[in-house]
C-alpha positions in Angstrom: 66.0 14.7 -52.1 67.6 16.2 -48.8 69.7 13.5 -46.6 69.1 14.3 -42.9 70.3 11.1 -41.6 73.1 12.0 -39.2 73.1 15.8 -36.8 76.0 15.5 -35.5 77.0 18.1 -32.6 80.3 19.5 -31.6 80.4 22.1 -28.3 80.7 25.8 -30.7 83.2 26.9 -28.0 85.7 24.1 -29.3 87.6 25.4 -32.4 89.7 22.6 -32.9 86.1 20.3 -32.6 84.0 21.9 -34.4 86.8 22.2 -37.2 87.1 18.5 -36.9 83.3 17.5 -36.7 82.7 19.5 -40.1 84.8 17.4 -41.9 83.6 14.1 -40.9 81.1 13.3 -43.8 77.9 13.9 -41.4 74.6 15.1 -43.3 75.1 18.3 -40.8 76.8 19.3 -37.9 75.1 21.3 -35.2 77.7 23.7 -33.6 76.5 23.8 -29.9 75.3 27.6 -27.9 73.8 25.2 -25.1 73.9 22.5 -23.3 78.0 21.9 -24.5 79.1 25.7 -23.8 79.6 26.6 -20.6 77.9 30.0 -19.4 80.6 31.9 -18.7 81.6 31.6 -22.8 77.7 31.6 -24.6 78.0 35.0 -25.6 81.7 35.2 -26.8 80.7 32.1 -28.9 78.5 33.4 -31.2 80.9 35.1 -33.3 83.1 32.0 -33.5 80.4 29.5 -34.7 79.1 31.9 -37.2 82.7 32.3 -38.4 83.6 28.4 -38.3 80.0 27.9 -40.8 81.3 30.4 -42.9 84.7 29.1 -43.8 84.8 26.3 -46.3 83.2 23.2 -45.1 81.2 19.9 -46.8 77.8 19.1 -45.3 75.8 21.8 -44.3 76.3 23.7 -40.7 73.5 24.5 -37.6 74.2 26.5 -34.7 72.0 24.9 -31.9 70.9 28.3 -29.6 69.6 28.7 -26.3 66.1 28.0 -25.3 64.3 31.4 -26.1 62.8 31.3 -22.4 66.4 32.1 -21.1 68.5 35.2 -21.0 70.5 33.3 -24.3 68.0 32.3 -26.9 67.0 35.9 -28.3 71.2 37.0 -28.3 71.9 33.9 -30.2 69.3 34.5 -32.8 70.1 38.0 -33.3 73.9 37.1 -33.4 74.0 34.0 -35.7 71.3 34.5 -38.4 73.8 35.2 -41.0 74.9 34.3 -44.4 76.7 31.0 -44.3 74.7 29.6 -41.6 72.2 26.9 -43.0 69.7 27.2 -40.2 69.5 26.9 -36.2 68.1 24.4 -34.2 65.9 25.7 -31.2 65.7 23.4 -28.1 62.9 23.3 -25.6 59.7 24.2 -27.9 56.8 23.5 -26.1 54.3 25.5 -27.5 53.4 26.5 -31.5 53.7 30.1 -30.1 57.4 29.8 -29.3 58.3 28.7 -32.8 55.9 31.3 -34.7 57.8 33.9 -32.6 61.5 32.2 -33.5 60.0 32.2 -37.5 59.2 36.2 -37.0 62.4 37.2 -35.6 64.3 34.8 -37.5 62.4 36.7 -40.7 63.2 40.2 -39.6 66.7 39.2 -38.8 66.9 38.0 -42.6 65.7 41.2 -44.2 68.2 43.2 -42.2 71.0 41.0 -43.5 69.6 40.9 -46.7 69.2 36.7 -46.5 66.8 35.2 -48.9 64.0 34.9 -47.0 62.9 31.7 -45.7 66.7 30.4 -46.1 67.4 30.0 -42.5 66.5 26.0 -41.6 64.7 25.8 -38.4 64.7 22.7 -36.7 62.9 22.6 -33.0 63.5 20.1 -30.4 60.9 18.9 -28.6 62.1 17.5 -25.2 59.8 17.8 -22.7 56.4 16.8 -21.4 54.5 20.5 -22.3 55.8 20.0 -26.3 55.3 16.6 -26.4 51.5 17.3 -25.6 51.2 20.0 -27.8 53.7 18.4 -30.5 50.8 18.3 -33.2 50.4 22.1 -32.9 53.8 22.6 -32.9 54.3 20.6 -36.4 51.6 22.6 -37.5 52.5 26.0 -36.2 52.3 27.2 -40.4 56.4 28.4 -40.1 59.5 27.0 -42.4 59.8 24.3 -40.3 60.6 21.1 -42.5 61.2 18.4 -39.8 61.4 18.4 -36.1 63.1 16.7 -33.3 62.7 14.7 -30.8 65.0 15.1 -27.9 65.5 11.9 -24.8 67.6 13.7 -22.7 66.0 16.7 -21.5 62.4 14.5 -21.5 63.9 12.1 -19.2 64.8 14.9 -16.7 61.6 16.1 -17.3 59.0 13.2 -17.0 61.6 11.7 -14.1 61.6 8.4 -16.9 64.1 5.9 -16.4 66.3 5.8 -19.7 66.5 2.0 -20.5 68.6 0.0 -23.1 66.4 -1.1 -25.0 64.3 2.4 -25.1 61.0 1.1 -24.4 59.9 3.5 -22.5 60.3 6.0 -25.4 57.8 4.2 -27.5 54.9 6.2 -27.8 56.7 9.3 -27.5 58.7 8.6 -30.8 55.4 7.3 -32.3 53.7 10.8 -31.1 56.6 12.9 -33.2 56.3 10.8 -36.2 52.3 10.6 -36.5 52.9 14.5 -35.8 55.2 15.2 -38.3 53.0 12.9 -41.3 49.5 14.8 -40.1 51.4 18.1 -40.8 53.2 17.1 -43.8 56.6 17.7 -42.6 59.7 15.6 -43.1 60.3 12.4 -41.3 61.5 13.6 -38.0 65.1 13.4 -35.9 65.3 11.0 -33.5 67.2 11.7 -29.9 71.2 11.2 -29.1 72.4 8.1 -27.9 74.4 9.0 -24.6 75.8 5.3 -23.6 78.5 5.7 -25.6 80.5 2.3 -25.5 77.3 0.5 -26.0 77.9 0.3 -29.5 75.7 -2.5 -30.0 72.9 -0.6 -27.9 73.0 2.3 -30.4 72.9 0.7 -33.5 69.8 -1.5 -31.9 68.6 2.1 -31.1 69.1 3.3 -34.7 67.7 1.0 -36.1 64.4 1.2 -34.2 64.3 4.7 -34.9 64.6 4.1 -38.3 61.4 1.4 -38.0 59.2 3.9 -36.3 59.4 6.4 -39.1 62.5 8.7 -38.3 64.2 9.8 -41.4 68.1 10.0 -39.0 69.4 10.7 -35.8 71.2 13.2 -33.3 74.9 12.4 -32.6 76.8 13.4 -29.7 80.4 11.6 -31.2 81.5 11.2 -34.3 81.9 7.2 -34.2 77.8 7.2 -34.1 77.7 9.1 -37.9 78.5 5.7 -39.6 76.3 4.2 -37.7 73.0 6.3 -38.4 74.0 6.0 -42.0 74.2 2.3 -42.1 71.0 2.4 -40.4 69.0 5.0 -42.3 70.8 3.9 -46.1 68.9 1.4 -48.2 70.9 -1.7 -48.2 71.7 -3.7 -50.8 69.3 -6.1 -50.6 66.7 -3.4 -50.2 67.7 -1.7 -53.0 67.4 -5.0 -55.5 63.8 -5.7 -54.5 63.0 -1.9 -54.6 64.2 -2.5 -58.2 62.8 -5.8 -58.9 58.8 -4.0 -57.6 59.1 -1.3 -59.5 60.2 -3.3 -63.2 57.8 -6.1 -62.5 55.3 -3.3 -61.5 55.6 -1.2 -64.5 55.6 -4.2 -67.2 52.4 -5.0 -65.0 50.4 -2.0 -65.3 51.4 -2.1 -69.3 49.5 -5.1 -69.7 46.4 -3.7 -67.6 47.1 -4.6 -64.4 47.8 -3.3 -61.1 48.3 -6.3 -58.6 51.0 -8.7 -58.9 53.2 -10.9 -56.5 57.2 -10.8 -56.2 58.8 -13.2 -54.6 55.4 -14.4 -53.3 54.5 -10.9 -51.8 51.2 -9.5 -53.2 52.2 -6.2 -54.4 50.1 -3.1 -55.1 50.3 0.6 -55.5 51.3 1.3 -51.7 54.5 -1.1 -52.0 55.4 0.7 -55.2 55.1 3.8 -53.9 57.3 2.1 -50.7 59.8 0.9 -53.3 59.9 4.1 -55.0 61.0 5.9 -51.9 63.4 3.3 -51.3 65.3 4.0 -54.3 65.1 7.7 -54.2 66.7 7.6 -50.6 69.3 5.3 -51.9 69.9 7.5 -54.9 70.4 10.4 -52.5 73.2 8.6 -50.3 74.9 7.4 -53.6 74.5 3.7 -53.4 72.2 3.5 -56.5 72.0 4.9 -60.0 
C-alpha cells in the first residue's frame, strides 16, 4: 500500500529549498514549474528539477508543470519526463481530453527515453469551475491516472468564492472529487493547500475534514503542515486497537458460523470489517502497526 498523505511543494527554481524539502520525511515533494517560479526562470528550471529528483533523495519526487494551455506545459513535459522523476503533476485539467493528450505525450516521451512505460505518475489538479463539472470524465478519462487533485486556490479565483475558515463553502466540491474518484476506481483523492499559514489550528481542523470526506492526504505549501497531514491521515492508536479488536472478534465469529456480532456495543458486519481491515493496512503502511 502506497502512502500519499502529504505533497509537499518547494518553488523548483530554489536549490537550497527544494534540497531541503526532499529531506523532510513528506510522502512526496512536488518541485514547482508554476505558480512558485517566476516567468523569466520556467524554462532554465527544467534542467535543475530534473537534476535535484535524480540525486539521492527519500520519498519520491514530482515536478508540477505548467498548464498545457500555456506557452510552458508542452516544454515542461518534453523536458522533465526522465529517469528519476516519479511522475508530474498537471494543474488546470478541465477536460478528459487534456489529460488523454498529457498520457500520449507523456507515453511517447517514455519510449524515446527508454522509461518503462506507464512509470511516469500523473497526478491532475482540478481547480476550476470547467473540471470540476466535468471531474467524473476526467477520473475516467482510461489514462495512468491513480488519484487526482483537488486544488482551492485557483477555484476560488475562478468561481469568485470567498475562502472561509472553516471551508464550508468547499463542501460539495470536495464531495464531487471523492464520489468521482470512487465511481472511477481511482485512489482516494488529494485534498487543496492550506494558505493561512499561522492558523495552525485552522489547518489541522482543515485536515482533518478532508480526511472525513474521503481524501486519502493533502497538498502542502510549508513544511510545518507535513506533520500535520500525517497526524491527520495516520490511524491512531485508538483506531488501530479497535481495528484489531473487529477483525479478532470477527474472524473467531465467522468460525463458529456467524457473520454479525457487536464490539463494544457496536453491531458489526462485513462493511466494518472490511473498514477495519483498511484501517490496519494504512497503519501498517505509515509504520505504526505490525
Amino acid at each position: 500500500m502506497s502512502l500519499y498523505r502529504s505533497f509537499l511543494f518547494a518553488p523548483g527554481n530554489n536549490a537550497r529549498r527544494s534540497e531541503k524539502a526532499l529531506g523532510l520525511g513528506a510522502d512526496a515533494v512536488i518541485l514547482d514549474l508554476e505558480d512558485a517560479c517566476p516567468a523569466s526562470e520556467k524554462v532554465a528550471t527544467r534542467e535543475v528539477v530534473v537534476a535535484a529528483l535524480q540525486r539521492p533523495r527519500g520519498g519520491r519526487g514530482f515536478i508540477r508543470v505548467n498548464p498545457i494551455s500555456t506557452e510552458y506545459g508542452y516544454g515542461d513535459i518534453l523536458a522533465t519526463v526522465r529517469a528519476g522523476v516519479d511522475g508530474l503533476v498537471i494543474p488546470k485539467i478541465e477536460r478528459a481530453d487534456e489529460l488523454r493528450t498529457v498520457e500520449w505525450l507523456v507515453q511517447q516521451i517514455e519510449r524515446e527515453q527508454g522509461l518503462p512505460q506507464g512509470g511516469i505518475d500523473l497526478v491532475p489538479i482540478v481547480e476550476t469551475g470547467l473540471g470540476l463539472a466535468n471531474v467524473r470524465a476526467i477520473a475516467e478519462a482510461g489514462t495512468r491516472v491513480r488519484r487526482i487533485a483537488f486544488g482551492a486556490g485557483d477555484f476560488t479565483l475562478d468561481l469568485d468564492v470567498a475562502w472561509s475558515p472553516d471551508e464550508e463553502e468547499f463542501a460539495p466540491y470536495r464531495a464531487a472529487v471523492v464520489l468521482a474518484s470512487r465511481a472511477a476506481g481511482l485512489e482516494p483523492p488529494i485534498d487543496t493547500v492550506w494558505v493561512d499559514l499561522p492558523n495552525t489550528e485552522g489547518f489541522s481542523r482543515s485536515a482533518a475534514r478532508a480526511r472525513a470526506l474521503g481524501f486519502q492526504g493533502k497538498l502542502c505549501i510549508h513544511p510545518d503542515q507535513v506533520a500535520v497531514v500525517h497526524a491527520a491521515f495516520t490511524p491512531d492508536a485508538r483506531q488501530v486497537d479497535w481495528a484489531r479488536r473487529v477483525v479478532a472478534a470477527f474472524d473467531e465469529a465467522e468460525r463458529t458460523g456467524s457473520a454479525a456480532i457487536r464490539v463494544d456495543g457496536q453491531f458489526i458486519d462485513y462493511p466494518f470489517v472490511h473498514k477495519a481491515r483498511r484501517v490496519l493496512a494504512a497503519a501498517r503502511a505509515a509504520g505504526v502497526a505490525e
